[in-house]
N, C-alpha and C positions, 0 to 999 in steps of 0.2 A: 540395477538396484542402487538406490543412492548408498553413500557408507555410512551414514546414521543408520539408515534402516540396517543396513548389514551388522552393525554392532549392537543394534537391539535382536537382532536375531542370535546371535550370539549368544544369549542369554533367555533365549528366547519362551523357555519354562517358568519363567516370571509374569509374563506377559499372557497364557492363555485365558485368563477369567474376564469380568466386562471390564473394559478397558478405553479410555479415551486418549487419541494421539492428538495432539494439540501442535500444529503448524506441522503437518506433517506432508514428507514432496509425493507428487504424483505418480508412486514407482508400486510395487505388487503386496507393500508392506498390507495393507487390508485382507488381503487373498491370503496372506501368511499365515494371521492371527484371527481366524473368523467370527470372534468376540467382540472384535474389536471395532470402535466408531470412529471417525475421524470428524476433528471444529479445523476448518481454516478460513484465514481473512482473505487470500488471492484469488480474485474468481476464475482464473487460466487454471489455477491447479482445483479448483472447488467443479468444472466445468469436465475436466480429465478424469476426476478420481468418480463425478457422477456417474459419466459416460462404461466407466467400467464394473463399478462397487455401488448400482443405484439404491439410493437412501439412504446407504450409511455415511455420509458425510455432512456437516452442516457450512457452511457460510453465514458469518457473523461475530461481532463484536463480545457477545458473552459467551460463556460459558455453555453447552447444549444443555438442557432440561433433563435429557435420559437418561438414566443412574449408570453409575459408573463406582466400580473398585479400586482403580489406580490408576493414574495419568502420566500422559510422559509430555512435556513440553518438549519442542524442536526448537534452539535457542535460536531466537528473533536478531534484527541485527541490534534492535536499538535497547537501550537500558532500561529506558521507560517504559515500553511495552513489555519485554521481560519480566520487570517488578508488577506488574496491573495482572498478568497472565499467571504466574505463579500464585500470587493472589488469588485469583478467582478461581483456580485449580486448587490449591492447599483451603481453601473454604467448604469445599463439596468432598474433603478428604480427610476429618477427622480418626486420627488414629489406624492413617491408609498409606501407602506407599506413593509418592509422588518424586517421577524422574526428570532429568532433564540431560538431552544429550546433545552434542554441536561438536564443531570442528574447533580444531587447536587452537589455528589460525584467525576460527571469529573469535575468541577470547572465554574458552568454555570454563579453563580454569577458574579467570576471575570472576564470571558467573555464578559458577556453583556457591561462591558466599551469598548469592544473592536467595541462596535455600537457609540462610541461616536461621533466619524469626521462625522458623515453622519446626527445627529441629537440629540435629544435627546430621549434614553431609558429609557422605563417604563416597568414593570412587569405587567403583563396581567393575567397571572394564575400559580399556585405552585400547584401540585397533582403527587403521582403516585412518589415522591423523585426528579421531573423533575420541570422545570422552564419552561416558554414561556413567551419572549421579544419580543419588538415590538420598531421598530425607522420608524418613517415619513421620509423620504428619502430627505433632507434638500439639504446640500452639497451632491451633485453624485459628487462623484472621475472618475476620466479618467480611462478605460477600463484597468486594470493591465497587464503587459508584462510580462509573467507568468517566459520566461529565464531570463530578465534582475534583476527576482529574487533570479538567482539562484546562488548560494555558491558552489564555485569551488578553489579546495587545489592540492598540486602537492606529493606525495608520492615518495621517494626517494626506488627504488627497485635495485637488484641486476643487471637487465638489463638497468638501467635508469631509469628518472623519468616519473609516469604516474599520466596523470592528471585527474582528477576527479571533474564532473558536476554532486552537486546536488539541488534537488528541493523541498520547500516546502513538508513537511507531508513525504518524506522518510526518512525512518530507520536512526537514524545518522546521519540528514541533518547536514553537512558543515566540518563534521570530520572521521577518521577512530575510526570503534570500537576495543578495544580489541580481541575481536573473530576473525575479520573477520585477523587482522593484524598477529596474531598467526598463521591462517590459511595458510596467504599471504607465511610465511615461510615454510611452511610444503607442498607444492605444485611440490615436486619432485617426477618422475617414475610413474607420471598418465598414464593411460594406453591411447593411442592415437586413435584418430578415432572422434566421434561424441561425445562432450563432452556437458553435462547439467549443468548452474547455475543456480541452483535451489531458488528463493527468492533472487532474483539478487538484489534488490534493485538500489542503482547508479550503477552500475555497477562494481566495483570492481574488486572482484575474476573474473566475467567473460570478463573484457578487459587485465588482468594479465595474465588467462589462454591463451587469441589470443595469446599474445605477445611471451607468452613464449613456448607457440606448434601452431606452425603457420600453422603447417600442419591439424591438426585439423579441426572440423567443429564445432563455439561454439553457443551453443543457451540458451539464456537465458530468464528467465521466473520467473513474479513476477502479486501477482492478485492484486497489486495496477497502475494504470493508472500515476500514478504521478512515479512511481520507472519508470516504463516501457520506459518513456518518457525521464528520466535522465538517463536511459543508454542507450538508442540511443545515447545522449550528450555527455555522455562520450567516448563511439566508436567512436564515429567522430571527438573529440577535438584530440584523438590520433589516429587518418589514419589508423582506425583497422574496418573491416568488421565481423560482427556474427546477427544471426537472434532474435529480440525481441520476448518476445509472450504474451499475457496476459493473466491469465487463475488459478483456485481456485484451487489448488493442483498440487500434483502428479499428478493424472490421466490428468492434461492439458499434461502435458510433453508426447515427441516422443520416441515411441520403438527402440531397437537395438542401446542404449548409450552405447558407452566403458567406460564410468566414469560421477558417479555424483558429484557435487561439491556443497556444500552448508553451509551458516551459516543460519540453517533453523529460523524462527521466531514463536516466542510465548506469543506474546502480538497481542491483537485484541483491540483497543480502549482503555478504561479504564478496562476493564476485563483481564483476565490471559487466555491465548485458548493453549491447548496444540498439538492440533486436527490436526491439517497440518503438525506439525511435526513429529509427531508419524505415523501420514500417510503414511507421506513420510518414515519413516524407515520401517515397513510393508510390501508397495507395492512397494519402490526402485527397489526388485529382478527381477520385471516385466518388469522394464524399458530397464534394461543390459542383453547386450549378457553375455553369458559364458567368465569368466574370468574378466566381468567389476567391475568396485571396485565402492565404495560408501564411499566417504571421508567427513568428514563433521566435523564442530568444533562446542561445547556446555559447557554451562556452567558446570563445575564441580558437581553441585549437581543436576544436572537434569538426574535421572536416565534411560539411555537410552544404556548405553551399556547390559542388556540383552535383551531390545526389538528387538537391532540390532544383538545378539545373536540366539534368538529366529527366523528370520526372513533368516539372511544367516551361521548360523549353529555356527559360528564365529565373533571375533573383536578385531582386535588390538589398542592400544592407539599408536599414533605415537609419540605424543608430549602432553606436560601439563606446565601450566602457566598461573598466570595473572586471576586463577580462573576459564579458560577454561582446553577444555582436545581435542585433535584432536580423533578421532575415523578411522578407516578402516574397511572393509568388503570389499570380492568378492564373487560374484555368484560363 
């Protein structure tokens, strides 16, 4: 059992009426509280918690539809998403109890101000290195307009400028990263056909790839709900057509790729997860036909050029800067 959940059990007489856990992890807390529904953005943990607790979970960007008495948000890493989340929970909870609990270590204290507009917070219990807040739902704020939140920049490329819509809790909400910009230049002689952004985030690498092989078919695929949703935005803000997909790996990804593209990620919350990246360099070979490459840009000290050794027998560095390194492989 994770120790959030353990310290909402703790307490756990607060919690039997209807109830929504907001970002909540994939462990028996549903079976605990049988009231109780769960909204997450992860689709590994959306895909776990179906498998066991089918339809009480959603996947998705707002708020669930289905009435609910009190909420507990599971504190996010980012700030952004935290304030838009409390938000659209302290809306549907006038005059309602709304919690929010997390570890020490992500910064639960200084969160908990971020309960302040809607009431005043109190600390309920400390157990397990985790905190659990509690606000009377005073002021409810109007239902948050999750785009009119969102952070949109214009990137100045070889073919023109592409604009870029993001949202709350993605990757380098409101900027480019060094990787992915590194990358951005290193995107010549893909091999064409059915092309993968792999952990697309805003979309990026995969509205640059439409632009720039129109012929192509690009699909892009990220297990957060909130990335998913900002590259559709971004597609659209620039008259560029490619398929979303939301899904917890590699293995989400479609057979018979001519090329993957990716700046894979290796942060999960407050932890370090190296797991979906190294996945993805693994099982990449599975995904490409014969002659598909596997392009991808990482930090310099993350030792991945033998795994991608190991996996397609070979690996080129195409480029290096800025602390990154570009890598290549073909099947």
């Amino acid at each position: 059992m994770d120790p959030r959940s353990e310290v909402l059990l703790r307490q756990a007489d607060l919690f039997l009426g209807p109830l929504l856990l907001a970002g909540l992890p994939a462990d028996d807390l549903l079976g605990e509280l049988p009231q109780a529904r769960g909204w997450t953005w992860h689709a590994g943990e959306q895909a776990a918690l179906d498998a066991r607790f089918p339809g009480r979970c959603e996947f998705t960007v707002n708020a669930p539809d289905a009435p609910f008495e009190a909420a507990v948000l599971f504190l996010p890493k980012s700030r952004e998403l935290t304030d838009y989340l409390l938000s659209a929970l302290a809306a549907r909870l006038p005059g309602k109890p709304l919690y929010l609990v997390g570890e020490k270590r992500a910064g639960i204290e200084r969160a908990a101000r971020q309960l302040e507009p809607f009431g005043k917070p109190r600390k309920l219990d400390s157990a397990r290195h985790c905190q659990l807040w509690l606000v009377q739902v005073e002021q409810a704020p109007a239902t948050p307009d999750l785009e009119a939140l969102a952070q949109r920049y214009s990137l100045e490329l070889a073919d023109g400028p592409l604009q870029v819509v993001s949202l709350p809790g993605v990757f380098s909400h409101g900027r480019l990263d060094r990787g992915s910009a590194l990358l951005l230049d290193n995107l010549a002689k893909l091999p064409t056909g059915k092309v993968l952004d792999f952990g697309c985030g805003a979309g990026v690498l995969g509205a640059a790839l439409k632009r720039r092989y129109p012929q192509s078919q690009l699909v892009l695929l990220d297990v957060d709900a909130f990335a998913v949703a900002a590259s559709r935005l971004t597609l659209a803000v620039n008259g560029l057509d490619a398929e979303v997909i939301a899904g917890d790996g590699i293995h989400a990804a479609p057979k018979l790729l001519s090329a993957i593209v990716s700046n894979p990620p290796f942060h999960q919350g407050v932890h370090t997860d190296y797991q979906a990246s190294e996945t993805l360099l693994r099982e990449a070979g599975r995904h490409l036909l014969v002659g598909g490459e596997l392009r991808l840009v990482a930090n310099s000290f993350l030792k991945y050029q033998p795994l991608i050794e190991q996996a397609f027998g070979g690996c080129r560095t195409l480029a290096e800067g800025e602390g990154f390194r570009i890598y290549s492989a073909r099947r």
